[in-house]
N, C-alpha and C positions, 0 to 999 in steps of 0.2 A: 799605347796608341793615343789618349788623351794628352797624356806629359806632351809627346811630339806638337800633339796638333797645338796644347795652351803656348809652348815655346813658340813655336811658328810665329803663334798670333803676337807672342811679344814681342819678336824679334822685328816683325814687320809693322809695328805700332811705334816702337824706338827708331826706324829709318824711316816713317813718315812722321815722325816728330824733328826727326835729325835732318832733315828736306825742307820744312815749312819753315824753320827757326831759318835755316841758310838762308835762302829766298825771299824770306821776308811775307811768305804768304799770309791769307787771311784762313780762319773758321769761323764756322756759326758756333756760336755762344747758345746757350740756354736759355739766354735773357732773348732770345730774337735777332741779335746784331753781328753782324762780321767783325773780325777783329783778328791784329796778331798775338802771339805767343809772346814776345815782350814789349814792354813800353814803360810809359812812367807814368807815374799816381801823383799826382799835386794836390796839396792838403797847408792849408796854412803858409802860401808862398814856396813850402818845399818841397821838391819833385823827389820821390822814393821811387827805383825801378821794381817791375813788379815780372814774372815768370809764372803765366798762366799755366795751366797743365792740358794736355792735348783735346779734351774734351771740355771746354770751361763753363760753368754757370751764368757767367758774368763774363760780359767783354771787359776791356779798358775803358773805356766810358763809363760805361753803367757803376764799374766797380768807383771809379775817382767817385760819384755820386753820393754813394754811400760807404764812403771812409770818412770817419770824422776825426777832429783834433781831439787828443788827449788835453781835458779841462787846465792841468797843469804844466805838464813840458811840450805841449803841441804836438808831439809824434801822431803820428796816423799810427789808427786801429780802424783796421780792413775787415772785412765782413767773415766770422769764422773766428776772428782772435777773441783772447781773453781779457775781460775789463774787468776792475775792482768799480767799489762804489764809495764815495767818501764825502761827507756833506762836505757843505758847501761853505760856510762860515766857520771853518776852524782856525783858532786861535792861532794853532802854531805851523800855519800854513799860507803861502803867498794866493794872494786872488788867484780866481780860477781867470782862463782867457778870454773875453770878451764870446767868442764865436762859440763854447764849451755847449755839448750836449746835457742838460739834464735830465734826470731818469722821471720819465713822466708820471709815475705810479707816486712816486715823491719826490717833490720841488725841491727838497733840502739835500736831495743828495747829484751831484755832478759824477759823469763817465770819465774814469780816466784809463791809461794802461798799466798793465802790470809793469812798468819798465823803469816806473818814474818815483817811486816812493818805498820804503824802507818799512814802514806800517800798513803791507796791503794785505789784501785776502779775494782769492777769488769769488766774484758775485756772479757770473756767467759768463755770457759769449756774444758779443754785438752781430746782430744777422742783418745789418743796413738799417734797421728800420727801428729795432729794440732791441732787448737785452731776453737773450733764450736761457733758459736753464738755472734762473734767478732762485740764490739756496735761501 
């Protein structure tokens, strides 16, 4: 009788997901704000489409706010991914981007993403604001 009743609930969480994406409707966000289920994130002049999930944290607003440029290849790192940390002055590295996050705990090291470098290591997880989980 649980199985039934957890299926139910998914099944009718998947057709009001599959409703709202149609239609174009709005939800509340956790952040406080209405918002739809896709849109796009602009970070560094480039707009990344983003697929909120049916309960969101964060609208599309709030999130574009707190995604920042990766210090080196610009990509957006959105709130929940993973960042390495790599100072700031290395030799065998091109300047970081004017607008780059640095890690406030240490000036010498710049946020970037795992996506962009060939010598990374994960250092945690940007939550908007800082860096969580810092090894």
């Amino acid at each position: 009788m649980l199985q039934m009743k957890a299926l139910f609930l998914f099944v009718c969480r998947m057709i009001a997901y599959f409703f709202i994406n149609l239609f174009g409707l709005k939800v509340m966000a956790k952040c406080g704000h209405k918002t739809k289920l896709k849109g796009k994130v602009k970070v560094c002049g480039e707009e990344e489409g983003v697929t909120l999930p049916l309960e969101p944290q964060l609208c599309i607003d709030c999130l574009e706010k707190q995604t920042i440029p990766c210090a080196w290849c610009e990509k957006s790192i959105m709130p929940g991914q993973s960042i390495t940390l790599l100072p700031v002055n290395r030799e065998d590295r091109k300047e970081i981007v004017k607008n780059a996050v640095i890690y406030e705990k240490d000036p010498n090291l710049a946020i970037g993403c795992l996506r962009c470098d060939e010598f990374i290591a994960f250092a945690g997880r940007w939550n908007g604001k800082t860096v969580d989980g810092r090894l």
